[in-house]
N, C-alpha and C positions, 0 to 999 in steps of 0.2 A: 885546887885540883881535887877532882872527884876518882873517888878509888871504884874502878870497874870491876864484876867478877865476870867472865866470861864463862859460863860454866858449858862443858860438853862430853861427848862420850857417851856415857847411858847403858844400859844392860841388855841391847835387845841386837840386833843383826844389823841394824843403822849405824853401831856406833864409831866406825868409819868413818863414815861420810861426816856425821856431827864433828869429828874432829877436823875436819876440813874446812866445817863450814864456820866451827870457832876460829880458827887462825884467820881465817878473813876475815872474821869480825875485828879480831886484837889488832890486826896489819891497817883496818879503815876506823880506827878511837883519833880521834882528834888529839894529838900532843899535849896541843896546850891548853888542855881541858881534863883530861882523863887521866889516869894513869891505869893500865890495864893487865888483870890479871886471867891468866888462865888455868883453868881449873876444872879437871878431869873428876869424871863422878865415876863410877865403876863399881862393883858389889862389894869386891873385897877392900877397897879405900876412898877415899874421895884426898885429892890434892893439888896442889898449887905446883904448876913448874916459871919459875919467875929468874931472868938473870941467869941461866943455865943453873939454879937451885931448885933443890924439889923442898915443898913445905907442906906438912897437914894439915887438913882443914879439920878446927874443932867443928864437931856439930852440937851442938849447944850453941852456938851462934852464931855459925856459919862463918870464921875470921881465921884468920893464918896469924903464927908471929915468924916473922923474919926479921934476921938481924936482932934479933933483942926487943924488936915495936909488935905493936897489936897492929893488924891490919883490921878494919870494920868497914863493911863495904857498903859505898850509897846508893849503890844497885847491881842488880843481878842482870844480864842479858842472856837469854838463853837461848843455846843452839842445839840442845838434846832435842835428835830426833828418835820417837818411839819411846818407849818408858825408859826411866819415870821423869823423863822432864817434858813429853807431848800429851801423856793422857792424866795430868793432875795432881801426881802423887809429890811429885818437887815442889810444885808450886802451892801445895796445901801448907808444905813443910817453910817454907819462905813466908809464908802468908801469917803463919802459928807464930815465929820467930820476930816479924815485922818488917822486909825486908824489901821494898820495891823491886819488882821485876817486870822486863817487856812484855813476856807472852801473856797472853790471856790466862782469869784466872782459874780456879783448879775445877771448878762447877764446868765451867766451859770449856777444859781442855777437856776433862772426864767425857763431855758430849761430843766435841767433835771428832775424838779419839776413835770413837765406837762408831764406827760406818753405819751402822741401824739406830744406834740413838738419832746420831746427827738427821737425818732422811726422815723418823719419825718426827722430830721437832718441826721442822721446817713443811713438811706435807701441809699443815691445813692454811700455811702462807700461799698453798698455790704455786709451787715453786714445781716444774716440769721435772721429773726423773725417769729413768728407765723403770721395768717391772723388776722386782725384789721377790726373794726366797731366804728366809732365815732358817740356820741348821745347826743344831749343837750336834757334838760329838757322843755318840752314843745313841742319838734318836734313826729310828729307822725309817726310812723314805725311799720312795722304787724311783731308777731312771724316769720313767713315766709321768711321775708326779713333777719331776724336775723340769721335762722338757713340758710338759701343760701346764704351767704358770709363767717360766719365761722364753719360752720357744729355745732354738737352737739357729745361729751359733750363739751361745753365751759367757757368760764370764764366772768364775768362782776365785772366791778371794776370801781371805785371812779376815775376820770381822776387824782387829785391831795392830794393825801392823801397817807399815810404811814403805816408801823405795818399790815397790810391787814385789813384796816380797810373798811368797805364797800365793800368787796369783796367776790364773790358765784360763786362755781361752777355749773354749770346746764347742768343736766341730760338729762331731759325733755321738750319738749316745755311749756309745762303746767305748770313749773319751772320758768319761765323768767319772766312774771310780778313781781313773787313776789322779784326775784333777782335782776330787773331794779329800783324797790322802795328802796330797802336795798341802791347801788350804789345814787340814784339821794338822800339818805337821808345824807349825805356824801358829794358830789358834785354835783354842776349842769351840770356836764362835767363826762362823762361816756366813758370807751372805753372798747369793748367786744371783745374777742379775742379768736385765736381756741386751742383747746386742744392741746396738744405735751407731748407725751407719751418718757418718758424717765427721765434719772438721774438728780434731780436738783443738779445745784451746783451754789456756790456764792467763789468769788474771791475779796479780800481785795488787795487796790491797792492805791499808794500814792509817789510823788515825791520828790527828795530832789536833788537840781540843776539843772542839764540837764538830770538826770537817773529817767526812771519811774523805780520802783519796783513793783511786783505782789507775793502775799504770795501764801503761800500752800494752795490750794483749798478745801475749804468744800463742803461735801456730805450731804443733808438735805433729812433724811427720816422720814416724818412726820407719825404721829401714827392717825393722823386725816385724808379728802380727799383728803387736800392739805397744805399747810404750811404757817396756819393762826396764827392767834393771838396767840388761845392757844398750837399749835406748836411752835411757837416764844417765848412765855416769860414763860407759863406757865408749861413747862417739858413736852410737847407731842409731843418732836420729835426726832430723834437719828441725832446729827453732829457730822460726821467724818471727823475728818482734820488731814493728809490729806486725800484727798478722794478718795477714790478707782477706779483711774483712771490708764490705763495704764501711762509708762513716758510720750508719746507720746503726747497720752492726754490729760495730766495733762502741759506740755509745752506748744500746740494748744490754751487751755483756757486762759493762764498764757499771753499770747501773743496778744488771741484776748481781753482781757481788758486793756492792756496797749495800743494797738492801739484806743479805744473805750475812753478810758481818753485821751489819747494824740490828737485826734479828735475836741473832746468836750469841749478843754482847761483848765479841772479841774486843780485843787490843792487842797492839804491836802491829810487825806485818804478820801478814795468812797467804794465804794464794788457794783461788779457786778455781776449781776443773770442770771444765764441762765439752759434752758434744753436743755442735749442732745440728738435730738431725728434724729434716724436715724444715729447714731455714730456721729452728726457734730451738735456742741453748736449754738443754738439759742439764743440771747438776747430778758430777760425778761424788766428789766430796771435797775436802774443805783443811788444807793442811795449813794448822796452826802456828809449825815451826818449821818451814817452810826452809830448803834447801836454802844455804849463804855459801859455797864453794865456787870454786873460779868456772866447775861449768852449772853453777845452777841457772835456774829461770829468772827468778830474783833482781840480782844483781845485774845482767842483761836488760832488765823491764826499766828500771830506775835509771842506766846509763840513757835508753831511747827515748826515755821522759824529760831527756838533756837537764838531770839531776846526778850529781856526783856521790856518791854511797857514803863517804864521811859524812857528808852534810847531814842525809839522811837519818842515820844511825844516830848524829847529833840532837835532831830534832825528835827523834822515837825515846831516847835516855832523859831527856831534860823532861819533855813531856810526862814519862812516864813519874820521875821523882816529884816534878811538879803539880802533879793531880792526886799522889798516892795519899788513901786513905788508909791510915792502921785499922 
């Protein structure tokens, strides 16, 4: 039996949802394989709740003792969404310690983490995106500047954050203060980009060996402006998976996210967003740890792939201890 840590929670305004999407992890570990623990990170402790017991995690090497035993774990899964288990800094720490983990490692969480790193990397692959405006906090910029690079309506968003969190559509110039204060309250790293009129979809994507895999694509039709928060967890949005793509199209997407992980040097699952505008997918960005809750995208994409989620999960842990290099 292989000792699981399920680690989730995190420091940032996801850390909700990461715990939701841990307990579905620990609920789909294979019995008679695994034995699975979870394990809450959080500023002020990091800990093991196991057997209605709560147990601390030493960090010098990342194990529990319960009962009077060392626990020492033969991998890490991880469902921190937003730091520090999505943008690199857990996984640098698991990596320094030697400790196989699913998600991609900390070079490539740090990039996809960053909405502008991510888009800068990938730009001279030729990869279609909307137009970009990068903005720190404290640099001066007039509306005008804003709407002549990516027109209007547009989007402004949190550089490094997740769930859409700090993120506004705007309509209007007379919109964008208050839309810039939402983003810089979020992050100090801002990137505004231009509208793209067309179908969103997100594609679930994950390796095991030499073979990338791509699930059946979802179709995200939000009941809200765009597919915010409470489009994402709160039931205000319609996902059809698969999505009502021609075959065509639905291969094209399937194709351009496995090129876009195979790029980027991910591992585990990702999921990738994009609109089609103009009949040919644009890339939105690229979520490394990727919602696992009873309503994520995920978990729905893998059931319509007439794939079972334990299996899955089975084959992402075994692969991952089986390839790991210290």
């Amino acid at each position: 039996m292989r000792n699981i840590a399920v680690i989730m929670g995190g420091y940032s305004s996801e850390k909700e949802i990461s715990i939701k999407s841990g307990h579905v992890i620990l609920e789909n570990l294979e019995p008679s394989r695994y034995n699975g623990y979870g394990i809450v990170i959080e500023k002020g402790k990091w800990f093991c709740t196991k057997d209605s017991q709560t147990y601390p995690v030493d960090k010098n090497d990342f194990s529990i003792t319960a009962n009077g035993e060392k626990i020492i774990f033969d991998c890490v899964y991880n469902t921190i969404h937003g730091t520090p288990g999505e943008d690199g800094k857990f996984q640098a720490y698991l990596e320094l310690i030697g400790i196989p983990h699913t998600s991609c490692d900390s070079y490539q969480s740090a990039i996809t983490f960053n909405k502008r790193d991510c888009i800068a990397v990938l730009k001279p692959w030729s990869i279609h995106t909307g137009k970009h405006l990068y903005l720190n906090q404290g640099e001066e910029i007039t509306m005008n500047d804003i709407t002549d690079a990516v027109g209007l309506p547009c989007f402004v968003k949190a550089n490094r954050s997740g769930s859409s969190f700090g993120v506004s559509k705007v309509y209007g110039m007379e919109d964008l203060p208050k839309a810039l204060q939402t983003a810089f309250d979020v992050d100090e790293e801002i990137i505004i980009e231009s509208f793209l009129d067309g179908m969103e979809v997100s594609v679930g994507v994950y390796q095991i060996g030499s073979e990338i895999h791509a699930l059946p694509p979802t179709e995200i039709v939000s009941e809200n402006d765009f597919f915010d928060y409470e489009a994402k967890y709160l039931g205000k949005s319609e996902e059809i998976t698969p999505a009502r793509l021609s075959e065509s199209a639905t291969l094209a997407v399937q194709e351009l996210s496995k090129r876009i992980y195979h790029i980027l040097k991910l591992k585990g699952i990702a999921r990738a967003d994009f609109i089609f505008h103009e009949g040919t997918p644009h890339f939105i960005e690229i979520n490394t740890n990727p919602g696992m809750s009873k309503e994520s995208i995920i978990p729905k994409q893998i059931k319509a792939s007439g794939q079972e989620l334990d299996k899955v999960l089975t084959s992402i842990i075994e692969d991952t201890i089986n390839n790991y290099k210290p």
